[in-house]
C-alpha angles and dihedrals in degrees: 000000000000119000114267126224100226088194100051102022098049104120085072094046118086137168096184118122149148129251154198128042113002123208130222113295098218092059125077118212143126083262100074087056090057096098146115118264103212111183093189130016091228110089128210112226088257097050092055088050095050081054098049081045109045098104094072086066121103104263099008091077089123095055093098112171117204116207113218114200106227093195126099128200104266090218090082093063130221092329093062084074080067095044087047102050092050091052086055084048093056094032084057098060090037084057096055098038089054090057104253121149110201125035115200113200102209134178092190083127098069108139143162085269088034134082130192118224116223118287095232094041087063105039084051101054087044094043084052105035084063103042086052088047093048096233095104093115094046096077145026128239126214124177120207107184141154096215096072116092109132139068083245094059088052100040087054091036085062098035095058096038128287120132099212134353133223122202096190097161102041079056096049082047097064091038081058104048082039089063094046088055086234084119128042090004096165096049149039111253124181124225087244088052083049093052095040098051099052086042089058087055087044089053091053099038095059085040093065091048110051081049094069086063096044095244110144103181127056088231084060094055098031105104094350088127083206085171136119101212101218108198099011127133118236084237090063083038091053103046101032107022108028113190089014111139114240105162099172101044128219150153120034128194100280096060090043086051088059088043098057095039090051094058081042092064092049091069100036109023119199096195124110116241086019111119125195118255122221086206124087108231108245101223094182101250094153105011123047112254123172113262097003123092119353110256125200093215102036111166098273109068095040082054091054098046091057097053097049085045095054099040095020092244111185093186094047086051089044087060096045089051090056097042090048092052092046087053098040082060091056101049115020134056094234098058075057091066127080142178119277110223123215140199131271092248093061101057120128117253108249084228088073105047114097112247110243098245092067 
């Protein structure tokens, strides 16, 4: 499809949508009208809370919501990631089978002995062990993770299969700098103000995004899996992301598994001597820091092709040059690629190369 202006052209852009178990389609009853509006994916605390609750409610008595906990014990190392994720796999279809409506994937449980898997990882092999087992549509699924915090981490969340999403942490967070008069210092500001506000940024950020690809409706973007995986193996592809291209491969389990224990020792540290940070560490994702993530353009090189812009510099420009292909090869897939030589004998004839002024 064309791109979308999501400015100009909203009126047709929606992210409404139900949720919750769907019917069959071929069969007309009151039934198929007994769902969950949701006018955005991301979900303020209290909305998660109506939903855990709703059973309570007069007529809704069957809606019953089972909370998986998404954390292993990080005694059992990098494979426990494995072992997690399949028990999310059988507490799933327990969970249908035992009637439940909603599943809320939840890392609430993260500890100094706990450690959350990742949130997409999760969401994935749920999203597919269902879909395999034909009980997808039985059941919502909900995601409430601290590790969500970007339009990216909803847009993939969705598009892999969550229902709806709950950043709880990243809301307790601004609570927390509001209090301490570090956000909104000048002004009294409520925790739905709070909620709304980063919601409404959510809202236009996926917005943006599924206009790129011309989708105008969130139905049309929820489970689409409308993604190319880059460094990732074909066993994470297979469980989590099933018919998601990954053409070059990479990380299995166990590395994720590192990966997800040593962020965990940032925010609980074994070591002796080695004391927590209430800081986050800034390791220059989006902005260059020395010593953090590769840039194509670091400091240096920009420094260098403005100075043999300005003085026409060759050898300023000769050092840019080398400093921007050393760092192409270090963060992009084309500074991976070489030229093949050949031998002499291989050579094309000159006779059959076709002169420049054709």
């Amino acid at each position: 499809n064309p791109p979308i202006d999501p400015f100009r052209e909203a009126i047709v852009m929606s992210l409404k949508a139900g949720v919750g178990p769907q019917g069959n389609l071929l069969e007309h009853s009151p039934d198929q009208c007994k769902r969950i509006t949701l006018d955005n994916p991301c979900l303020r605390l209290d909305d998660l809370a109506r939903i855990q609750n709703m059973f309570k409610v007069p007529g809704w008595e069957d809606w019953k919501v089972a909370t998986v906990d998404i954390t292993f014990e990080k005694s059992e190392g990098p494979a426990g990631l494995k072992k997690c994720l399949d028990r999310l796999c059988t507490e799933a279809a327990k969970s249908v089978a035992n009637g439940a409506k909603f599943i809320v994937l939840s890392d609430r449980a993260i500890s100094a002995t706990r450690v959350p898997a990742q949130a997409l990882l999760a969401v994935g092999a749920v999203h597919q062990s269902l879909v395999a087992a034909k009980k997808r549509l039985q059941i919502g699924v909900i995601i409430e993770s601290g590790e969500v915090r970007e339009v990216h981490h909803f847009c993939t969340l969705v598009g892999f299969g969550a229902d709806a999403v709950c950043p709880y942490l990243l809301f307790e967070t601004m609570f927390d700098l509001r209090d301490k008069k570090e956000i909104f210092a000048k002004s009294e500001v409520s925790d739905a103000t709070i909620m709304d506000n980063y919601i409404g940024a959510i809202d236009l950020g996926m917005r943006k995004v599924m206009a790129k690809m011309g989708i105008s409706t969130l139905l049309s973007y929820k489970g689409a899996q409308i993604f190319e995986a880059v460094g990732v193996g074909k066993e994470v592809v297979s469980m989590c992301f099933t018919g998601t291209a990954s053409r070059l491969g990479g990380v299995d389990f166990s590395c994720l598994g590192k990966e997800v224990i040593m962020c965990h020792e940032l925010a609980y540290p074994q070591r002796e001597g080695v004391i927590s940070q209430p800081i986050l560490q800034d390791h220059g994702d989006y902005h260059f820091r020395t010593g953090g993530v590769d840039h194509v353009n670091d400091p240096v090189a920009i420094a260098n092709l403005q100075d043999a812009a300005r003085t026409k510099n060759k050898a300023a420009y000769a050092t840019f040059a080398k400093s921007h292909d050393e760092q192409v090869r270090k963060c992009c897939l084309r500074g991976l690629l070489g030229f093949r030589t050949i031998d002499k004998h291989m050579h094309v004839p000159i006779e059959e190369v076709e002169p420049a002024a054709n």
